[in-house]
PQR file with spaces between the fields and no chain letter, atoms N, CA, C, O and H, PARSE charges and radii, in Angstrom:
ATOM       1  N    UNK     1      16.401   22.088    1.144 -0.4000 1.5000
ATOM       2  CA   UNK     1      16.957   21.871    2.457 -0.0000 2.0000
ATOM       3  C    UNK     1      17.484   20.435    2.514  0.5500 1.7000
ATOM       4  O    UNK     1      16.974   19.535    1.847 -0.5500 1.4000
ATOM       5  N    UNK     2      18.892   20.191    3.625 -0.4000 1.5000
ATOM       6  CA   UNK     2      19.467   19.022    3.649 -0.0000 2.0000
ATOM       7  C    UNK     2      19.076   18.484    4.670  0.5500 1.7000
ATOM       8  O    UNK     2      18.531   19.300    5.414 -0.5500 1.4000
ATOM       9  H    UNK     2      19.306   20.922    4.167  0.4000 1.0000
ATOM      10  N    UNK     3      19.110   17.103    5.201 -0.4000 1.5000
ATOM      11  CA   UNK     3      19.126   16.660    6.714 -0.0000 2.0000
ATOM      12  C    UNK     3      20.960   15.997    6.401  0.5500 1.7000
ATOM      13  O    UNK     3      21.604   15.834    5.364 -0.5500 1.4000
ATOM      14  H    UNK     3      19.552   16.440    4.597  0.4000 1.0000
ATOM      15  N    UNK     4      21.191   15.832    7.459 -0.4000 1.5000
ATOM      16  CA   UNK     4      22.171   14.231    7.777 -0.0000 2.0000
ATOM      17  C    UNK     4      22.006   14.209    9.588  0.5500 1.7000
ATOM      18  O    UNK     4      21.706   15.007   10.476 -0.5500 1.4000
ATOM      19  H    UNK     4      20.668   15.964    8.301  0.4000 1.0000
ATOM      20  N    UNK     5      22.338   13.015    9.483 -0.4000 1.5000
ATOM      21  CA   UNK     5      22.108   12.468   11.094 -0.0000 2.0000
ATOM      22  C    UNK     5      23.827   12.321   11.776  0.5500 1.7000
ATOM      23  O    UNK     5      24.699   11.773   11.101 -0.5500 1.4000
ATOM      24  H    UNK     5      22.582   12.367    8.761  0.4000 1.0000
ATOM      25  N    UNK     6      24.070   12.790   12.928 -0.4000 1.5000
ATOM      26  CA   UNK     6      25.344   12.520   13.083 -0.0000 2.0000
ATOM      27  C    UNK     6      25.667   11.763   14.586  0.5500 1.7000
ATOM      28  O    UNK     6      25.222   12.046   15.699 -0.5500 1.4000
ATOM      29  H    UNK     6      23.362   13.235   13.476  0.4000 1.0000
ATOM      30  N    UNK     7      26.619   10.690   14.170 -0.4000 1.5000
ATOM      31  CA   UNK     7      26.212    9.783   15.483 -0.0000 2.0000
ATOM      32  C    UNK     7      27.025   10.228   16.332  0.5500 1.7000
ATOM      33  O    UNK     7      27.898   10.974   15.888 -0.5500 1.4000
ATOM      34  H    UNK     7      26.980   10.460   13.267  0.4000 1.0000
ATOM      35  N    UNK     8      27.021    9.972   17.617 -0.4000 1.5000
ATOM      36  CA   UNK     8      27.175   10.415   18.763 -0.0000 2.0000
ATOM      37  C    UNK     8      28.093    9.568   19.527  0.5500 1.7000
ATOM      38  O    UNK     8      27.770    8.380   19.513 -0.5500 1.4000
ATOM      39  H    UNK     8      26.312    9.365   17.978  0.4000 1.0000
ATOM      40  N    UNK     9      29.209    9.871   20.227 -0.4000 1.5000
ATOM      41  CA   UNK     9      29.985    8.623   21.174 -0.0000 2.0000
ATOM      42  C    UNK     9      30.067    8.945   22.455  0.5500 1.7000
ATOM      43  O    UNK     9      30.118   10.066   22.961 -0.5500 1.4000
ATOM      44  H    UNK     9      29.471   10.836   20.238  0.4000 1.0000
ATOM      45  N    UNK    10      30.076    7.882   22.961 -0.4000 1.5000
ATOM      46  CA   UNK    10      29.669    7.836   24.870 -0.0000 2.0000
ATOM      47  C    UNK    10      28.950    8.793   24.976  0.5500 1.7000
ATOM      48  O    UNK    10      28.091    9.080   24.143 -0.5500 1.4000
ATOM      49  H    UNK    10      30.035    6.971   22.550  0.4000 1.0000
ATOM      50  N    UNK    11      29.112    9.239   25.692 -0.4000 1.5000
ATOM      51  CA   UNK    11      27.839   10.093   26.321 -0.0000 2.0000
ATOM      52  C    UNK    11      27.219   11.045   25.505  0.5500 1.7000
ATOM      53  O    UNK    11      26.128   11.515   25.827 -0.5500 1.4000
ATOM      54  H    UNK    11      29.810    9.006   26.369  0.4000 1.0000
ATOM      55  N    UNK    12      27.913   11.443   24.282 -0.4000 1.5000
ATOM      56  CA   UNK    12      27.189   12.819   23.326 -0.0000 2.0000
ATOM      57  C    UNK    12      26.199   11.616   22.292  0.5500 1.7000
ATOM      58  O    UNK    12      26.363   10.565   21.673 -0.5500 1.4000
ATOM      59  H    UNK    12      28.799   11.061   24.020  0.4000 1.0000
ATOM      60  N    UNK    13      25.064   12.664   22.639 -0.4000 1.5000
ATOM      61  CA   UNK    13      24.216   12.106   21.937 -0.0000 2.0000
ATOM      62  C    UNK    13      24.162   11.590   20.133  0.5500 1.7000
ATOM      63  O    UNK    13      25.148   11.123   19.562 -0.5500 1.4000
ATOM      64  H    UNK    13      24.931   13.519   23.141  0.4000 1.0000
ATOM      65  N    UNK    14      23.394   11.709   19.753 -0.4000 1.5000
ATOM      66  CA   UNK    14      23.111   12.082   17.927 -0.0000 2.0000
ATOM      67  C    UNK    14      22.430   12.959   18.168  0.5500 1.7000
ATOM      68  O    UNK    14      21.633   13.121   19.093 -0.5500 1.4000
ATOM      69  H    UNK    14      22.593   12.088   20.217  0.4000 1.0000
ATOM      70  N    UNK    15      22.814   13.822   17.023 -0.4000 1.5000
ATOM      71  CA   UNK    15      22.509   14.998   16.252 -0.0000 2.0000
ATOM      72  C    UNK    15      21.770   15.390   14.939  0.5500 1.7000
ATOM      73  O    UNK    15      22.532   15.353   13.973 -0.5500 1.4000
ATOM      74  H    UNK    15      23.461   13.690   16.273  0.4000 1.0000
ATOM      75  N    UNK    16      20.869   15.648   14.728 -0.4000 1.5000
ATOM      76  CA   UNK    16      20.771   16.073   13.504 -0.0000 2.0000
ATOM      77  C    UNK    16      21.070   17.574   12.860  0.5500 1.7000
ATOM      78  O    UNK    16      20.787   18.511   13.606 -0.5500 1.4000
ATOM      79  H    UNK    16      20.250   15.678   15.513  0.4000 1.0000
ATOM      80  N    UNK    17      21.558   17.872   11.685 -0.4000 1.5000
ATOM      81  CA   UNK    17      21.638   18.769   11.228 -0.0000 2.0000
ATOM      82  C    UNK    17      20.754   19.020    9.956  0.5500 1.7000
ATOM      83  O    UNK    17      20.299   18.141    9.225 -0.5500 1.4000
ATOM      84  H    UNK    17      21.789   17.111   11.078  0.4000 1.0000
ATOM      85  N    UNK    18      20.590   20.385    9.820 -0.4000 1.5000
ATOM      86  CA   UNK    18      19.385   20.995    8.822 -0.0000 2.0000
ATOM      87  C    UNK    18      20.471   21.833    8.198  0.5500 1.7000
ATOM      88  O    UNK    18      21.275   22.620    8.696 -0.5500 1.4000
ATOM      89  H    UNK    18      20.960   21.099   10.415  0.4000 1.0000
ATOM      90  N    UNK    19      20.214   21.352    6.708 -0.4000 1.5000
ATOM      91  CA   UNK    19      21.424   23.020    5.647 -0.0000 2.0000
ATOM      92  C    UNK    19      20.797   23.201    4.869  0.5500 1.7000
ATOM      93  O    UNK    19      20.132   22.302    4.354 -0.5500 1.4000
ATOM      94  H    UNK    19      19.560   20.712    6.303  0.4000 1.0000
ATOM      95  N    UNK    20      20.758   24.647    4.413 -0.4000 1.5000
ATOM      96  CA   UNK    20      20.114   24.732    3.635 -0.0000 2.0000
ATOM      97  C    UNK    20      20.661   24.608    1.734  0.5500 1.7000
ATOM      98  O    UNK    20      21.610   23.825    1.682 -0.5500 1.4000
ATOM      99  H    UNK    20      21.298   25.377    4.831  0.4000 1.0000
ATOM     100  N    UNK    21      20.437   24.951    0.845 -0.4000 1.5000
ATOM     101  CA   UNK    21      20.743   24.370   -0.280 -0.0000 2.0000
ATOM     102  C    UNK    21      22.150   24.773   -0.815  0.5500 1.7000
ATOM     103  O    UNK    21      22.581   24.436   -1.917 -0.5500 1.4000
ATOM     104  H    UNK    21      19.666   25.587    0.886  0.4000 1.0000
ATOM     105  N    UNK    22      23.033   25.786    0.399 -0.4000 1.5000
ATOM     106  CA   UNK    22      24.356   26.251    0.140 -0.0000 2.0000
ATOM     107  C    UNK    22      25.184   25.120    0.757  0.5500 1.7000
ATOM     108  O    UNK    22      26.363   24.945    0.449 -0.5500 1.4000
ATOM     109  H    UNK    22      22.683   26.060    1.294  0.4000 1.0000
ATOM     110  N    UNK    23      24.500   24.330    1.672 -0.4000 1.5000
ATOM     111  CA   UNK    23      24.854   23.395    2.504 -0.0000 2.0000
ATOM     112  C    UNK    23      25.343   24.323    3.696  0.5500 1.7000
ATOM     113  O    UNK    23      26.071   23.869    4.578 -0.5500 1.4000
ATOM     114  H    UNK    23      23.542   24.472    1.922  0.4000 1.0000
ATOM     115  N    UNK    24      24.931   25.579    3.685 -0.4000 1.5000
ATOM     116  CA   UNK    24      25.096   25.928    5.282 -0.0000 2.0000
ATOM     117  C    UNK    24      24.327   25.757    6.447  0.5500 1.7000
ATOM     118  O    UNK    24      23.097   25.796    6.426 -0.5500 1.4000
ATOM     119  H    UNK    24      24.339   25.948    2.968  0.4000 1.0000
ATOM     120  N    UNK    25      25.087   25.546    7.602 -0.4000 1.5000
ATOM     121  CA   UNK    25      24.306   24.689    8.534 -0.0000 2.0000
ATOM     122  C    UNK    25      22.935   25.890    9.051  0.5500 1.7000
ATOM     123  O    UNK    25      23.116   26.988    9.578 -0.5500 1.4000
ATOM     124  H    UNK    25      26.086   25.515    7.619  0.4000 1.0000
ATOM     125  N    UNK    26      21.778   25.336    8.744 -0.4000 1.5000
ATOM     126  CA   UNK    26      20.680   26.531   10.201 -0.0000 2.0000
ATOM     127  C    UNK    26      20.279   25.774   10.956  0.5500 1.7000
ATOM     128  O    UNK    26      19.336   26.372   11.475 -0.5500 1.4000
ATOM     129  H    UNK    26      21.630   24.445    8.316  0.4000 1.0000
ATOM     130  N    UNK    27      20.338   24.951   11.337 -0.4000 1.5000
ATOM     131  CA   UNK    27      19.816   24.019   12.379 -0.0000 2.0000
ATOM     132  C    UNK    27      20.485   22.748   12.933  0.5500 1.7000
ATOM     133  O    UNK    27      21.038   22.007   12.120 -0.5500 1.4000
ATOM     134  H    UNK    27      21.104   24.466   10.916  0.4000 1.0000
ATOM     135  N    UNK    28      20.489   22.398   14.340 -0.4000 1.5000
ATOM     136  CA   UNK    28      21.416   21.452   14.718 -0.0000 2.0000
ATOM     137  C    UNK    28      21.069   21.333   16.602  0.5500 1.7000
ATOM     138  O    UNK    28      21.390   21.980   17.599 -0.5500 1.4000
ATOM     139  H    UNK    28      20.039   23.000   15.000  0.4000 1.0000
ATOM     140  N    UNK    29      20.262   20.140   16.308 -0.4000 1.5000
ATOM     141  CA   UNK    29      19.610   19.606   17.745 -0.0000 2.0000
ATOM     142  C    UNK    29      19.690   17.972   17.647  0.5500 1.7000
ATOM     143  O    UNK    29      20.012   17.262   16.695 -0.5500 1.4000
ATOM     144  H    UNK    29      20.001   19.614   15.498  0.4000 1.0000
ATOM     145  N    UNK    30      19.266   17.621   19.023 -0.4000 1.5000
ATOM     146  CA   UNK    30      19.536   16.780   19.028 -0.0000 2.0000
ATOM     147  C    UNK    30      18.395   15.247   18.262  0.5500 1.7000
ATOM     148  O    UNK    30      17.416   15.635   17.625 -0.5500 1.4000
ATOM     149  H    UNK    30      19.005   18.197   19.797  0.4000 1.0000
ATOM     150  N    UNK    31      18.531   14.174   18.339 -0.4000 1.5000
ATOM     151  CA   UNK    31      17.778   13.681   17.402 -0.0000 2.0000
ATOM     152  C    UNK    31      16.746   12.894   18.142  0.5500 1.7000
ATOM     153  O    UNK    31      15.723   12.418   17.652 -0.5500 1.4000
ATOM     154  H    UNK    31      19.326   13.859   18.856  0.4000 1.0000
ATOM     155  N    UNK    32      17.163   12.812   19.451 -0.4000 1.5000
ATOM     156  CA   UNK    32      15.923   12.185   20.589 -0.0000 2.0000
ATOM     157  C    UNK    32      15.311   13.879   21.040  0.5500 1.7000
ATOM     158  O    UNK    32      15.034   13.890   22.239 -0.5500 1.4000
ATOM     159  H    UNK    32      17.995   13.199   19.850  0.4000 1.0000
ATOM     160  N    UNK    33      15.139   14.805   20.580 -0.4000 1.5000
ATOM     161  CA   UNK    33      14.648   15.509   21.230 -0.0000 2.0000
ATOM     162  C    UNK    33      13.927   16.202   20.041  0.5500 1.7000
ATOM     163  O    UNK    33      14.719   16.140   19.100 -0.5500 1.4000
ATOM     164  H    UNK    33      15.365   14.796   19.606  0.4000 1.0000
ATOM     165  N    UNK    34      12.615   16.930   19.587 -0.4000 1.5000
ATOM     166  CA   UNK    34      12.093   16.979   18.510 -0.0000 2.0000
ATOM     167  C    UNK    34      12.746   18.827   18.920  0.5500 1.7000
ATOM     168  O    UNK    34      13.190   19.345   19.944 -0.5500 1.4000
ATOM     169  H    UNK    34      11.972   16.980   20.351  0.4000 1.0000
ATOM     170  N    UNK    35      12.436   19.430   17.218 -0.4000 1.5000
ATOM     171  CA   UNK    35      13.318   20.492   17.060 -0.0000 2.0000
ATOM     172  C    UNK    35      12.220   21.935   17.486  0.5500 1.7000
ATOM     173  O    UNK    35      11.082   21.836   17.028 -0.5500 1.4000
ATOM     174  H    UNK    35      12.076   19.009   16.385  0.4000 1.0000
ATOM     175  N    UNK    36      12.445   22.877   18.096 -0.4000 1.5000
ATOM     176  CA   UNK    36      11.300   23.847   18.729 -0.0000 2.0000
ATOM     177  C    UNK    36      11.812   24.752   17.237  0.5500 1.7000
ATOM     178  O    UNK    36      12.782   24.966   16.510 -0.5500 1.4000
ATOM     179  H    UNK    36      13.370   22.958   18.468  0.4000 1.0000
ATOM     180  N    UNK    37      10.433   25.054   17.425 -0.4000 1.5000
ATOM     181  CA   UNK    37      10.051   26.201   16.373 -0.0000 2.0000
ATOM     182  C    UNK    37      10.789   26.226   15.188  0.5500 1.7000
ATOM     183  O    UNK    37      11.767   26.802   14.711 -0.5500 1.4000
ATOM     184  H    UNK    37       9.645   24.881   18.016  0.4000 1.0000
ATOM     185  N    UNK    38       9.440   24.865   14.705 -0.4000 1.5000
ATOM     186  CA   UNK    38       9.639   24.824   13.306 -0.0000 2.0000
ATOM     187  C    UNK    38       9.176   25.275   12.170  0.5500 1.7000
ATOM     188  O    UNK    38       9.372   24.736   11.081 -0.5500 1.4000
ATOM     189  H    UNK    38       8.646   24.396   15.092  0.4000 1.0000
ATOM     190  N    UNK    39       8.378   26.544   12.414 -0.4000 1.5000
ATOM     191  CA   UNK    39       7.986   27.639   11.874 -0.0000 2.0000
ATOM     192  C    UNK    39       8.836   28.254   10.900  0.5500 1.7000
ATOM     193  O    UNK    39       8.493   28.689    9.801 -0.5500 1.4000
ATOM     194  H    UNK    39       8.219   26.982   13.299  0.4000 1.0000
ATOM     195  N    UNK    40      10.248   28.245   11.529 -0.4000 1.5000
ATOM     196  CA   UNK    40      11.461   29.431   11.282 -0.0000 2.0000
ATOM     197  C    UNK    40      11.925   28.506   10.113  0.5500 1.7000
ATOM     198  O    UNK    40      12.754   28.928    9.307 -0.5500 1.4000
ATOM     199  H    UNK    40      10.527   27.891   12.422  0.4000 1.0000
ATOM     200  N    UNK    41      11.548   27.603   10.039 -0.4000 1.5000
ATOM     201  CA   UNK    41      12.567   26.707    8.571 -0.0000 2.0000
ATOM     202  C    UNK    41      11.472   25.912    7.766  0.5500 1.7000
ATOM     203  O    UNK    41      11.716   24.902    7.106 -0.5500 1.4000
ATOM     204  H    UNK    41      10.874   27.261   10.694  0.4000 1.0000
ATOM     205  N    UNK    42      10.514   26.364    7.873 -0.4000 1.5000
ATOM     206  CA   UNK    42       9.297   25.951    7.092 -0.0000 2.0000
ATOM     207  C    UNK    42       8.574   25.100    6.875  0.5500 1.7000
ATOM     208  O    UNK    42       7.861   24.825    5.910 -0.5500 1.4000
ATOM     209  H    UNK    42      10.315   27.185    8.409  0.4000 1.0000
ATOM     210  N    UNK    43       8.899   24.322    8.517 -0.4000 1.5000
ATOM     211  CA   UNK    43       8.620   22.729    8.569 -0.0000 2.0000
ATOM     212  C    UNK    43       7.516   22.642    9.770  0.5500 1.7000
ATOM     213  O    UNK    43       7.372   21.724   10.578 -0.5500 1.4000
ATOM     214  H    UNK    43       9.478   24.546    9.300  0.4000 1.0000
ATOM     215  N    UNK    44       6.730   23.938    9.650 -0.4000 1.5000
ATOM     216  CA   UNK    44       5.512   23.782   10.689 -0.0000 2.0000
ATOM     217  C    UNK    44       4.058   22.718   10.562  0.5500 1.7000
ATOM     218  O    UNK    44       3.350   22.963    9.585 -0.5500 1.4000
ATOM     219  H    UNK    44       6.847   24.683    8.994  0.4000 1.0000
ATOM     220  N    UNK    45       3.728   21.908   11.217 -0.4000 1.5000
ATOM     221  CA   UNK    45       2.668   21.260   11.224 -0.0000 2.0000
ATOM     222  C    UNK    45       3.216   19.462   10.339  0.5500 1.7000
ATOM     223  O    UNK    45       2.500   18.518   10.004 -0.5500 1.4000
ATOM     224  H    UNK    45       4.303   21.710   12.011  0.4000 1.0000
ATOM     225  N    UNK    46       4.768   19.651   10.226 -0.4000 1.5000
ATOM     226  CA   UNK    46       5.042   18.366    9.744 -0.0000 2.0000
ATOM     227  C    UNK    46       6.381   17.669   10.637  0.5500 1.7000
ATOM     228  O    UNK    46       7.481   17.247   10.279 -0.5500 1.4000
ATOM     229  H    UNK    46       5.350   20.417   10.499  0.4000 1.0000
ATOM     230  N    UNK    47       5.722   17.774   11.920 -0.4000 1.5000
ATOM     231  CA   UNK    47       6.568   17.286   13.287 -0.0000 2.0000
ATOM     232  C    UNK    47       6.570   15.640   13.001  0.5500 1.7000
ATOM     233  O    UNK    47       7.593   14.972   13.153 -0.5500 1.4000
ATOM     234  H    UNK    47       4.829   18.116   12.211  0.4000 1.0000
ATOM     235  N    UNK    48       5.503   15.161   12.638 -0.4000 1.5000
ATOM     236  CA   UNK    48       5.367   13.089   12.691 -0.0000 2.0000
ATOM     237  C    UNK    48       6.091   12.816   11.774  0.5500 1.7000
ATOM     238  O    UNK    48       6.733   11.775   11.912 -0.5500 1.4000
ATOM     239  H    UNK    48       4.672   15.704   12.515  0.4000 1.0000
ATOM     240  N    UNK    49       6.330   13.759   10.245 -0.4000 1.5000
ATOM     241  CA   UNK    49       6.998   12.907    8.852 -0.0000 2.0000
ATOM     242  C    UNK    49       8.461   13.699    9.425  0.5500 1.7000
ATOM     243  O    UNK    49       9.332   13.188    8.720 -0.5500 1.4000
ATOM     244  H    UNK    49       5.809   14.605   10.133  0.4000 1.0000
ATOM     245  N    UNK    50       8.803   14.197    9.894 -0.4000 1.5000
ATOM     246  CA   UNK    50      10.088   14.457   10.230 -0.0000 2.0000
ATOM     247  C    UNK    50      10.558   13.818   11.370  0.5500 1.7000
ATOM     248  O    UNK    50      11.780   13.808   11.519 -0.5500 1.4000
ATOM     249  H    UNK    50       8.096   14.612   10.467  0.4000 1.0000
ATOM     250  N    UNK    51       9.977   13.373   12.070 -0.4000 1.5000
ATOM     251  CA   UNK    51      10.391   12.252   13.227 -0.0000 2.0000
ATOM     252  C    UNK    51      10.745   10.894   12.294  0.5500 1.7000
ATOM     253  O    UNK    51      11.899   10.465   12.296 -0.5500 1.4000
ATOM     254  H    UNK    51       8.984   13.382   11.950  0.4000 1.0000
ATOM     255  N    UNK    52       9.894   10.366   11.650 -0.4000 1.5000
ATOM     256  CA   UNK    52       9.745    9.741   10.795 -0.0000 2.0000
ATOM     257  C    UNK    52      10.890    9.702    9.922  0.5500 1.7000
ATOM     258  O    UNK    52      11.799    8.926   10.218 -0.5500 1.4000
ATOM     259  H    UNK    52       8.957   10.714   11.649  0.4000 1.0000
ATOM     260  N    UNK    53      10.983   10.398    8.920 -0.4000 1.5000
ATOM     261  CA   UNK    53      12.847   11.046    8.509 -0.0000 2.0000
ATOM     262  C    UNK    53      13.686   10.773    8.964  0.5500 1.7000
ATOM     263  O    UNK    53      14.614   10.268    8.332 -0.5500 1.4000
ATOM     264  H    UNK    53      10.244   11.027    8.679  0.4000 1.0000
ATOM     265  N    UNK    54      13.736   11.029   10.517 -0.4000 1.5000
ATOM     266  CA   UNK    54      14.925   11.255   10.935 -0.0000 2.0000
ATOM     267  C    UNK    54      15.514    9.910   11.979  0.5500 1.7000
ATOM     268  O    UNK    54      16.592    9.736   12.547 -0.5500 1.4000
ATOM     269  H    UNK    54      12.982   11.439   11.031  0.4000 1.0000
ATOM     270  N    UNK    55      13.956    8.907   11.895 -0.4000 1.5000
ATOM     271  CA   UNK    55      14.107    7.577   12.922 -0.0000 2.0000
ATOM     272  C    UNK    55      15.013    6.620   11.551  0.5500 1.7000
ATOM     273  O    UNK    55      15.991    5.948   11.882 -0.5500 1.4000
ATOM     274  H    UNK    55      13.080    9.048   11.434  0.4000 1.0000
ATOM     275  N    UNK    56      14.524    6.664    9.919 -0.4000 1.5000
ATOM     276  CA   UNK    56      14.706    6.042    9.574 -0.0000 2.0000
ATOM     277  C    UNK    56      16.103    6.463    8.572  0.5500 1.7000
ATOM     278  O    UNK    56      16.632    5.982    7.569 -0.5500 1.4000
ATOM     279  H    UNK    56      13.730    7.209    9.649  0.4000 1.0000
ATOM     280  N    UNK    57      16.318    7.508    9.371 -0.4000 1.5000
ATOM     281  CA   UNK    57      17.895    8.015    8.226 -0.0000 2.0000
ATOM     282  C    UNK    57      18.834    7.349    8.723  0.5500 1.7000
ATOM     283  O    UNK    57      18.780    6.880    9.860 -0.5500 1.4000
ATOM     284  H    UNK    57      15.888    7.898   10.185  0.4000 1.0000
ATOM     285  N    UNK    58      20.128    7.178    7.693 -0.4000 1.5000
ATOM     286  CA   UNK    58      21.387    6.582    7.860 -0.0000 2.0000
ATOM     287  C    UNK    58      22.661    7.538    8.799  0.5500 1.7000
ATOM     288  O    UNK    58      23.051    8.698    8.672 -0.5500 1.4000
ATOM     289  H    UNK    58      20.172    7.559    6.769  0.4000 1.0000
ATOM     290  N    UNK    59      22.832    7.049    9.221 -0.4000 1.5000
ATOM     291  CA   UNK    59      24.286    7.615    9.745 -0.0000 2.0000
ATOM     292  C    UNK    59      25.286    8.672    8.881  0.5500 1.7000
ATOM     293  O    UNK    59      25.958    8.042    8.065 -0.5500 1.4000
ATOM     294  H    UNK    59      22.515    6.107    9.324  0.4000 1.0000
ATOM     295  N    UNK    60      25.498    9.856    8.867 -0.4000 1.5000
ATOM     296  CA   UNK    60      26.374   10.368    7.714 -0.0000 2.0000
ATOM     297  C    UNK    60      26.420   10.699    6.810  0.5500 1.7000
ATOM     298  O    UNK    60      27.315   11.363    6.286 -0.5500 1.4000
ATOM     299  H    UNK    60      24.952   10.369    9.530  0.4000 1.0000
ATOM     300  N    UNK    61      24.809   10.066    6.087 -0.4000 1.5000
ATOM     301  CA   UNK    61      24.670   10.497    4.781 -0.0000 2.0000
ATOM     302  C    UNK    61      24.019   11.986    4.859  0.5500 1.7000
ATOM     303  O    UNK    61      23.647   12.336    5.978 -0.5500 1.4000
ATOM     304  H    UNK    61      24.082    9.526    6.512  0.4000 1.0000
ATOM     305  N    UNK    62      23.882   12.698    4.016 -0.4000 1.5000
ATOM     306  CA   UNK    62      23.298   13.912    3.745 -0.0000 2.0000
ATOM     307  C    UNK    62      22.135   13.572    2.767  0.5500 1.7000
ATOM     308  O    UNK    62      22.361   12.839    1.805 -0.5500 1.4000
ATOM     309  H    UNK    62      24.185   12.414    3.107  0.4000 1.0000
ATOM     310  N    UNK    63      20.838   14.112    2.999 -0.4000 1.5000
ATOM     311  CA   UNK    63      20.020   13.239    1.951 -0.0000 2.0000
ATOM     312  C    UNK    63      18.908   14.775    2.061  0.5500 1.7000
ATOM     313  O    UNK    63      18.493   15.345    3.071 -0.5500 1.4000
ATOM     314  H    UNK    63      20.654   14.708    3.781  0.4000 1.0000
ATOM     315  N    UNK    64      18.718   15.042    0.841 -0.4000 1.5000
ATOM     316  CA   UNK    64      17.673   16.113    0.107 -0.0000 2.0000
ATOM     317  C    UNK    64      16.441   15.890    1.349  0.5500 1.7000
ATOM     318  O    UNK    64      15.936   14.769    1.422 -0.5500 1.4000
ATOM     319  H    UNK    64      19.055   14.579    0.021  0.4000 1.0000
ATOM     320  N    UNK    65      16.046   16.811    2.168 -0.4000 1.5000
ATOM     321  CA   UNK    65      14.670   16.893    2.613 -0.0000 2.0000
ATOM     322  C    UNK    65      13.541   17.159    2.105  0.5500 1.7000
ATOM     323  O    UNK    65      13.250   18.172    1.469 -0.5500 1.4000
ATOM     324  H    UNK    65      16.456   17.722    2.109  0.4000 1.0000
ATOM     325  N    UNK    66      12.758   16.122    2.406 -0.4000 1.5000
ATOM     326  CA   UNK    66      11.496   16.418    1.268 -0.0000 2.0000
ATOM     327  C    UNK    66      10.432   15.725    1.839  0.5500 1.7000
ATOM     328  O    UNK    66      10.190   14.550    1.564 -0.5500 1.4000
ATOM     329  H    UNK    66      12.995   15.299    2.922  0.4000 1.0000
ATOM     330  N    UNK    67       9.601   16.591    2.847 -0.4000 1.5000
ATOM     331  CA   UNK    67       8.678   16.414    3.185 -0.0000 2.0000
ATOM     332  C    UNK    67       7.275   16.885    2.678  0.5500 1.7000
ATOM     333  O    UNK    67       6.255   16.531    3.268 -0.5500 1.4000
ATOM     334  H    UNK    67       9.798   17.545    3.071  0.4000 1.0000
């Protein structure tokens, strides 16, 4: 699975996006708001290291998830 963070102008927030290893998108919320039911993408019970991830990711880049 991928993350990248995507920044946001005036009023639209940042975004993060989740792809999976085709780089197709399954997920795409916002990045001040934590992601509901993370069950469905296999990231249940690791809500703090993915906050974490996603406070300290770069702008644009696409970077291997690996929690």
């Amino acid at each position: 699975m991928y993350i990248i963070k995507v920044k946001g102008k005036a009023k639209i927030p940042d975004y993060i996006q989740l792809r999976d290893e085709n780089f197709v998108l399954i997920a795409y919320f916002r990045a001040d708001r934590p992601l509901k039911k993370l069950e469905k993408y296999g990231l249940d019970g690791k809500e703090v290291a993915l906050k974490e991830v996603i406070d300290n990711l770069p702008f644009g880049k696409l970077q291997k998830l690996e929690l």
